[in-house]
N, C-alpha and C positions, 0 to 999 in steps of 0.2 A: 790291621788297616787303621790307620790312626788321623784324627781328623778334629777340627778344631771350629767351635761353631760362634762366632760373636751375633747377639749376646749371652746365648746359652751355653754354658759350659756342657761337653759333653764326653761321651768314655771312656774311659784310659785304653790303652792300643792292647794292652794284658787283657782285660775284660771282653772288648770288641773281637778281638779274632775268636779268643774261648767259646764265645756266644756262637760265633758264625762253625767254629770248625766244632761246635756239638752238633748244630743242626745237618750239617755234611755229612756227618758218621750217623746220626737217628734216621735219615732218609724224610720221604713225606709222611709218615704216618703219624708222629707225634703224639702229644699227648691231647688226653679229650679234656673241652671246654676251657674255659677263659684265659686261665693262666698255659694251657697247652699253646693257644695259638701266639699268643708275644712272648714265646722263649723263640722264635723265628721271626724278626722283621723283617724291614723290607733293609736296603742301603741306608736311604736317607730316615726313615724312622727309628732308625736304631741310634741316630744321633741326638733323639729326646729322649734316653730313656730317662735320665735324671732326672728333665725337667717333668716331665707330663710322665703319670702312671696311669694308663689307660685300664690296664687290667683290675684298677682298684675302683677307676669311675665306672666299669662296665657290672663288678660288682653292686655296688651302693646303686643304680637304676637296674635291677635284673629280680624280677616279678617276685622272689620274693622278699625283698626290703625294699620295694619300692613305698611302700605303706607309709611309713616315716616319713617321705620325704614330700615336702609342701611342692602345691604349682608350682609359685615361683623361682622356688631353689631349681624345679626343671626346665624352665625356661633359662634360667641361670646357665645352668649347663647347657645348653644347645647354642647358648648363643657363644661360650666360651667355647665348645670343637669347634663351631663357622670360624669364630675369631681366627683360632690355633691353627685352622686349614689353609687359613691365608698367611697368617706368619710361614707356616713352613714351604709355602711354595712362594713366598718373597724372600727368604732365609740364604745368605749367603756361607754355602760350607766351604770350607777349607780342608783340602787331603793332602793328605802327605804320599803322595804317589812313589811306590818302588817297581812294579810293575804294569806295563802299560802292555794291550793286548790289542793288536789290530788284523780285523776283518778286511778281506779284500776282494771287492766283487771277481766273484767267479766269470771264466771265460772272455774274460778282457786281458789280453797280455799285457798293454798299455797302462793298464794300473798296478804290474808287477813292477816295473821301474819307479814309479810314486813309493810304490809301497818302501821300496830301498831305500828311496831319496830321504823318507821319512822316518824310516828305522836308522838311518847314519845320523840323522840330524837330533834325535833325541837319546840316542848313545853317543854321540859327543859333546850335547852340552847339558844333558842330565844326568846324573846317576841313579838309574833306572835302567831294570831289565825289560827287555822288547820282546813279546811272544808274535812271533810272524805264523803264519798256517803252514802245516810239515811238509805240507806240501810242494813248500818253494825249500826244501833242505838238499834238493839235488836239479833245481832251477836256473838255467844258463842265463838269465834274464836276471834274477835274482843274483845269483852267481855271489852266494854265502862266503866261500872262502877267498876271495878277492875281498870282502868286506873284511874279512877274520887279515888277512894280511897287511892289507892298510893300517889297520889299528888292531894292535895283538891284544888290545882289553875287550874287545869286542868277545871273545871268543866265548868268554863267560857271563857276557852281557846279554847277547841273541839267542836267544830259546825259542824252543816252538810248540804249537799249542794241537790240539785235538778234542773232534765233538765230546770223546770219553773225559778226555780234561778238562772243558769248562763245564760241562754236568756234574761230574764229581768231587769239584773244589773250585765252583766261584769265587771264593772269598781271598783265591790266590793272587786274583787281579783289580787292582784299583781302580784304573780306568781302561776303557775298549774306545779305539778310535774307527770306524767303519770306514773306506773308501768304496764307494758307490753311489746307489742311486737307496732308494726306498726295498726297495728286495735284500739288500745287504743289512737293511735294519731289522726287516723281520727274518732273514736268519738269525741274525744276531740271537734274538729271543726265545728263536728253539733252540741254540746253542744254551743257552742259558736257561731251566723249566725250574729252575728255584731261585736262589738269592740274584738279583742282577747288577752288575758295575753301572755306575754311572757311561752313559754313552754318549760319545762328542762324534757326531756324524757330517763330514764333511761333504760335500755333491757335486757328486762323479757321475751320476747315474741320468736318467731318462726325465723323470717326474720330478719327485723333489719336497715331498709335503712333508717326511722328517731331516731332510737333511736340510739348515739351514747355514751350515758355516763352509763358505769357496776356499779349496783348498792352495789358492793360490797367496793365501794371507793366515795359510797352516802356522807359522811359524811364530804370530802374535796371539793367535787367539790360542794354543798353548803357553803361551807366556804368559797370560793372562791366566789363566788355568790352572799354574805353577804354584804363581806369585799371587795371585789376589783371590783366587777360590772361580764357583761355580754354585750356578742357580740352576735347579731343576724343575722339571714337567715330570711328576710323578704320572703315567700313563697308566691306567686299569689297561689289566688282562683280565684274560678266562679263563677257572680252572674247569676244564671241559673230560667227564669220565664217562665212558661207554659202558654198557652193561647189558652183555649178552647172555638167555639162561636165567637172566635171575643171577647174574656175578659178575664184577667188573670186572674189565680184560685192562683196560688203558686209559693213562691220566694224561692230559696236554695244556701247558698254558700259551694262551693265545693271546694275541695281541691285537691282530685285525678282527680277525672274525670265525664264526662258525657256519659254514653253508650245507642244510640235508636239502637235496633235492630229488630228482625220479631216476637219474640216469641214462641210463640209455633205453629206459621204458618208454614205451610209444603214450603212457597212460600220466596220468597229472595226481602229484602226491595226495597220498591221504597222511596227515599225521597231526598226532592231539599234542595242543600245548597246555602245561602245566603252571599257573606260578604257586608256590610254597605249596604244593599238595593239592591244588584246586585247578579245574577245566576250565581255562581262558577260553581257547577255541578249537574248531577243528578245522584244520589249515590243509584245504584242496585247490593246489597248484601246483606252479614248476617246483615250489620249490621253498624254503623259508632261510633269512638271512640272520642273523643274530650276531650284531656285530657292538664293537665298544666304540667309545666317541672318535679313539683314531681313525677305527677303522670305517665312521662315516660316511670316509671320501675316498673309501675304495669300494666294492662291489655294492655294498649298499644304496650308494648315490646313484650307483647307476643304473641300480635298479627303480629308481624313484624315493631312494628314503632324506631325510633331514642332513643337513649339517649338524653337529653335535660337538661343542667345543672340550677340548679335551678336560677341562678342571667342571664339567656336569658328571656327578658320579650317576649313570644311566644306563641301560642296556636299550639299542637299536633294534626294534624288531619291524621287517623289510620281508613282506611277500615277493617272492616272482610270478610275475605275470598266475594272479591271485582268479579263482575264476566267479570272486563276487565281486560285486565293485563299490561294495561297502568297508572292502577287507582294506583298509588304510592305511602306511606305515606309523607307528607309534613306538613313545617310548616309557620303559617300566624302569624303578627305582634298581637302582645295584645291590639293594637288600635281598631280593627276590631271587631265592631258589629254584628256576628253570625246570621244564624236563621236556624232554622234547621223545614222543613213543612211535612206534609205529602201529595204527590198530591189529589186532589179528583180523579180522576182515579188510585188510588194506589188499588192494590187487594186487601190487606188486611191490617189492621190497624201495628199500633208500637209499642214497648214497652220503657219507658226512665228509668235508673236510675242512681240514683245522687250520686256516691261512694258507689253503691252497695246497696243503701236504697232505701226505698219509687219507690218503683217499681209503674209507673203511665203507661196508654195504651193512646195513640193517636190515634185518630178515623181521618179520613180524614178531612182536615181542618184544624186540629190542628196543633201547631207549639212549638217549645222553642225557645227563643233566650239567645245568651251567651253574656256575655263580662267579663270582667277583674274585678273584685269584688276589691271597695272602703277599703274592709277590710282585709288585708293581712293576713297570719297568721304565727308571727313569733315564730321561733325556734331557742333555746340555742345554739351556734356554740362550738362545742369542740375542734376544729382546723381549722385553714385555710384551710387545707384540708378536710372539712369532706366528702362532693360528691363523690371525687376520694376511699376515703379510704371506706365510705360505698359500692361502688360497687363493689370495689376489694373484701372486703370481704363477702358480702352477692352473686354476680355472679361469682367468682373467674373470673373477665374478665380481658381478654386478658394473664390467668396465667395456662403456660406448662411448661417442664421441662425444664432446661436451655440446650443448647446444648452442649456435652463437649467438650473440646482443645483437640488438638493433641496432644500426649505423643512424647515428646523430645526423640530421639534413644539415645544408650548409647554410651559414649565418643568414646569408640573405636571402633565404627562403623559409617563408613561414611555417609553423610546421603542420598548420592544419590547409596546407597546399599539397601534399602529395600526389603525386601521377598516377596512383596506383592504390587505393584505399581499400580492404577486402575486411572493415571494421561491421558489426552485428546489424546494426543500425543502419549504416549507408548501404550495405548491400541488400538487406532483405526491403529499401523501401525505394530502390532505383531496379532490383530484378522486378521484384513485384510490383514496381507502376508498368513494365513491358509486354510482363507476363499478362497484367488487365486487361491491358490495350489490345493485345492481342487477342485475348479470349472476346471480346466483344466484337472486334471487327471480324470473327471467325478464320485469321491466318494464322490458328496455333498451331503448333507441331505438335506433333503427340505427345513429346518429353512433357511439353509446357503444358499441354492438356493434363497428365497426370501431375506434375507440380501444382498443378492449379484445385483440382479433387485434394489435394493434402491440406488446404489453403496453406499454399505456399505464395497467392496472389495479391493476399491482404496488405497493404503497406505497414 
């Protein structure tokens, strides 16, 4: 996968694939400690490796040589990662794309035809191979060999893709273009539980908070793509491991979120949270949400938690219907090693799911632990703005009618002549001469009687 980064040069297409297709063949276990975990980046971090050597600054600040080194020079460095955080997520890459892979929301026949329209259009004027879902390999709608007969170079151009094949050799595909809505993106991400392709999500779908680019202007904003590159939103996931017995059974990376709640128990969760080995609290209610900055503005929000923009590296933690009312949504550093148990005295067991999937029960004993997943998963930026402008338009938040100005009175009328004056001053000293007048002559109402106890009668 070869790709070229102005102004940092970065590494050769020999190098980059090498990297990517050891980490394919070693699996997730890796090697332990520093230098184990950046022999696997993410996409876009692997396009620094020349310039920035992380595994050498994590050395030189790691407890013990830290000795050596002065405040300043630490302050040095911190302000140089904040720096490097924002070069890289303003950084415009350039790929060289040979394989493009698109998702296509399920159960809409209607985006079988796009899907076509789109895979003819980038096998005729790219050279690049198009992985479509196998799905559509015997699809009358799709209808493959009408495309293979139109253009007989087709035939060795349209390939088709499987959950087995983008888990076991991400690194096959350059870029994935989604057609849908926001579900088609987080499938996307369980299709992909390690290295992930850049994603250019166009909106086809219901909502719309990842999908920023209308596909009805598909055809530029790939050419744009091609020919000038791509800026990303590296999104944190979750690597999220279950462990029942005392042994884990299963690893998931997450994108939205993790939700244990009571299930179909009539009774309100018991379960202790942990961060880095230590008892945060013990969370009795429906239910506890754990979600990342994407995922915010899905179950989280609407359980009462934060907006949380996606470049805050944070974890969301969002009670359900919590049964204190001190228990407030908050958020904890993405440092932070999670565990989420269930007491052995809990009445009755848990339920966990992983972005709404793979619904697993926790029997007492059992636990998850969270952290910050090694494999981001980044997203096509369509503007500097995209956060802001996706929530304005998917919440209309923070949007009511504007309030209107005063209408200017007409020249020949003064303006301290109005018909109608409801200013602090004139009202409280023309009600309250009434309201006087009245209380003395004894013909008040009862309203003006109590107005009048307020001294509301005073001028």
């Amino acid at each position: 996968m070869s790709s070229t980064l102005s102004p940092i040069e970065t590494p050769a297409l020999s190098s980059s694939r090498q990297s990517v297709r050891s980490m394919t063949e070693s699996g997730d276990s890796g090697d332990s400690g520093i230098s184990g975990i950046y022999r696997k980046p993410c996409f876009v971090h692997s396009r620094f490796d020349d310039a920035v050597d992380v595994a050498h600054v994590l050395r030189e600040i790691s407890t013990d040589a830290v000795s050596h080194l002065s405040h300043s020079s630490l302050v040095q460095t911190a302000t140089g990662v904040r720096e490097l955080a924002k070069r890289i997520g303003q950084a415009t890459i350039r790929i060289n794309v040979r394989s493009v892979l698109i998702v296509t929301k399920a159960r809409d026949n209607s985006l079988v035809l796009l899907t076509r329209q789109l895979a003819r259009w980038l096998m005729s004027t790219r050279d690049v191979n198009v992985y479509v879902d196998a799905k559509l390999r015997m699809s009358k709608r799709f209808d493959a060999e009408g495309l293979v007969d139109e253009e007989p170079k087709f035939e060795n151009s349209l390939r088709y893709w499987t959950p087995e094949l983008t888990n076991m050799m991400p690194d096959l595909f350059d870029l994935v273009l989604t057609l849908g809505g926001d579900g088609t993106v987080l499938y996307t991400s369980w299709l992909f539980q390690r290295i992930v392709p850049p994603i250019l999500a166009f909106s086809l779908g219901s909502l719309g908070f990842l999908t920023n680019f209308p596909f009805q202007d598909h055809e530029s904003h790939l050419d744009k793509v091609f020919d000038t590159g791509i800026k990303v939103n590296l999104r944190m996931r979750f690597t999220c491991t279950i462990y029942k017995d005392g042994h884990q059974t299963e690893t998931h990376q997450v994108i939205n979120e993790i939700v244990i709640d009571r299930g179909p128990s009539p009774f309100i969760s018991m379960l202790e949270l942990y961060g880095d080995n230590h008892l945060l609290t013990v969370v009795q209610a429906d239910g506890l949400i754990l979600s990342t900055p994407t995922g915010s503005t899905a179950y989280s929000l609407s359980a009462g938690g934060s907006l949380v923009h996606p470049d805050i590296p944070a974890i969301s933690v969002t009670p359900i219907c919590p049964h204190t009312l001190s228990f407030r949504p908050m958020l904890l550093p993405d440092s932070m090693l999670l565990k989420i148990s269930v007491p052995r005295g809990a009445r009755n067991t848990a339920w966990a799911a992983f972005d709404g999937r793979h619904r697993v029960e926790l029997t007492a004993g059992d636990y998850v632990t969270l952290t910050a997943s090694q494999y981001p998963f980044p997203t096509v930026s369509a503007s500097p703005m995209d956060y802001v402008e996706s929530v304005s338009r998917t919440l209309k938040w923070n949007v009511r009618e504007q309030q209107k100005p005063f209408i200017e009175p007409d020249n020949e009328v003064a303006e301290d002549d109005w018909d109608i004056d409801d200013s602090t001053n004139n009202y409280s000293s023309s009600v309250g001469s009434a309201l006087q007048s009245a209380v003395t002559t004894g013909s008040s109402s009862p309203l003006q009687r109590e107005f009048s106890f307020l001294s509301l009668d005073r001028p």
